[in-house]
N, C-alpha and C positions, 0 to 999 in steps of 0.2 A: 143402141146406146148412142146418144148424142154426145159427140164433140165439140169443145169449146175450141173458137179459134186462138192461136198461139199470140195474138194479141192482148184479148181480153186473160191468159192466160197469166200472161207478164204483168199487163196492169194490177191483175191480184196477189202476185209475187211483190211486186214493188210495195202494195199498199200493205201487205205482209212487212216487209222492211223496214216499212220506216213508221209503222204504228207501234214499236218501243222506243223510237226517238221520240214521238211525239209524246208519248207516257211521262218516260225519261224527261222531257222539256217543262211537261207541265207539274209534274213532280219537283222539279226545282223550282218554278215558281213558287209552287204552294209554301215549301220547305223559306224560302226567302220572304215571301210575303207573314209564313208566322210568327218569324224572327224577326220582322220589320220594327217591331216594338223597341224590340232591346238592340237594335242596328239603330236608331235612333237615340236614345241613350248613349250611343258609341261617339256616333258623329258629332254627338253636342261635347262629349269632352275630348271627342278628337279634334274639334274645333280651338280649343282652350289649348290644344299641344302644338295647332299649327300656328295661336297666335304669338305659342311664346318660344315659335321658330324652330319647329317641329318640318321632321317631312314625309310626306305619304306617297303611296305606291300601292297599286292593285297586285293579289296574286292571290292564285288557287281559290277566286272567287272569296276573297277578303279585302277589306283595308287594312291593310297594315301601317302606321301610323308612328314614329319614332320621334324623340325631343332631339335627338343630336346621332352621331355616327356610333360614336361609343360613350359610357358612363361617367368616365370621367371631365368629358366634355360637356356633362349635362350642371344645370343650374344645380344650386346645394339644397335647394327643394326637393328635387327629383331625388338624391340620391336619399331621402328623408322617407319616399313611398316605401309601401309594406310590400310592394311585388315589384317585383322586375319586368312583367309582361302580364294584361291581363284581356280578355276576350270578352267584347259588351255586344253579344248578337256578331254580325259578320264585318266587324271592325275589333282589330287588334291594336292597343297601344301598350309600347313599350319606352324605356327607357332611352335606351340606347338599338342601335343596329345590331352590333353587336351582342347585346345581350339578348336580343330577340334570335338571333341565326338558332343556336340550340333548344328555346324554348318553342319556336315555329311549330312544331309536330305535337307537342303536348295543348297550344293555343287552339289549334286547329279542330282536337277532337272536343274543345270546349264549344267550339261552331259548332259541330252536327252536334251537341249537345243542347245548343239557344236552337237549331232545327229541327229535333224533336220535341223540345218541350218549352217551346216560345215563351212568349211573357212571362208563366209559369214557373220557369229558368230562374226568376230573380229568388222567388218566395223557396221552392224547392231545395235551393243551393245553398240558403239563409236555414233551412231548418234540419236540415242535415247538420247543418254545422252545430247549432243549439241540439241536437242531438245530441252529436260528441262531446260537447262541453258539458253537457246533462250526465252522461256517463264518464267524465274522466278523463278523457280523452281533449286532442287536440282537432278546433272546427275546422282548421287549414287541412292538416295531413290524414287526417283520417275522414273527411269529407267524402261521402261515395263518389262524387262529381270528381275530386283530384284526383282519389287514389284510381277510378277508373280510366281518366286522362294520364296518369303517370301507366300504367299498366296499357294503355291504347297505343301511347305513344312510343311503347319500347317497343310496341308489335304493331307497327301502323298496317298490316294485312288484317289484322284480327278485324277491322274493324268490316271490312269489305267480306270476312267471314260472316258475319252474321251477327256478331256484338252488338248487345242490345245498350247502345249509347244511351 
């Protein structure tokens, strides 16, 4: 029986190791470059929030994107939008700071949402909604896309269970 040297032994341990980082690495590439579409749509009206003195911050792999601290600071425009926070690909804009801190968790799972189902995301989430309105229903809240983001978000484990975003 030949023996490998305790060398080459470790080199193939290491390369063991770090061949899920590197899965892991290029998997979030992929996942950001599919989403690149509608992170583009993002930035262009997150462009429009920073020119009318808005301010931005990176986190958990987002732009997060706010017009003022809290709402009532915000122009009487803003307080005029149909959402208080909304997620275009991997840019979040919101209203306020404030109004974003509680909605963070539910924005977020509408991210791996634009990273599973990229550009497609827009048409998708448009026809669910016509769905609901087709049946009676409301296209906001009864939206697969919400009601699965309001349900991800009270259980943000589920989604690392296996939930099929």
């Amino acid at each position: 029986m030949k023996r490998f040297p305790r060398r080459a032994m470790a080199r193939t341990t290491h390369l063991q190791r770090e061949a899920p980082k590197l899965a892991n690495g290029w998997a979030r590439r992929a996942r950001l470059v599919w989403a690149a579409p509608c992170s583009l749509v993002g930035l262009l009206a997150g462009a429009l929030a920073l020119l009318a003195g808005g301010s931005a911050r990176r986190a958990a792999g987002t732009l997060e994107i706010t017009l003022r601290e809290c709402e009532a600071a915000c122009p009487a425009w803003a307080r005029l939008l149909p959402f208080r926070a909304i997620a275009l690909g991997h840019v979040v804009i919101a209203a306020g700071r404030q109004e974003l801190d509680p909605l963070r968790a539910h924005e977020r799972v509408h991210v791996r949402q634009y990273e599973r189902w990229g550009v497609l995301f827009f048409a998708a989430y448009a026809a669910s909604g016509i769905w609901q309105l087709l049946n009676g229903r409301s296209a906001y809240w009864n939206n697969h896309f919400e009601v699965q983001a309001r349900a991800l978000s009270q259980d943000p484990g589920a989604d690392e269970r296996g939930s099929d975003v």
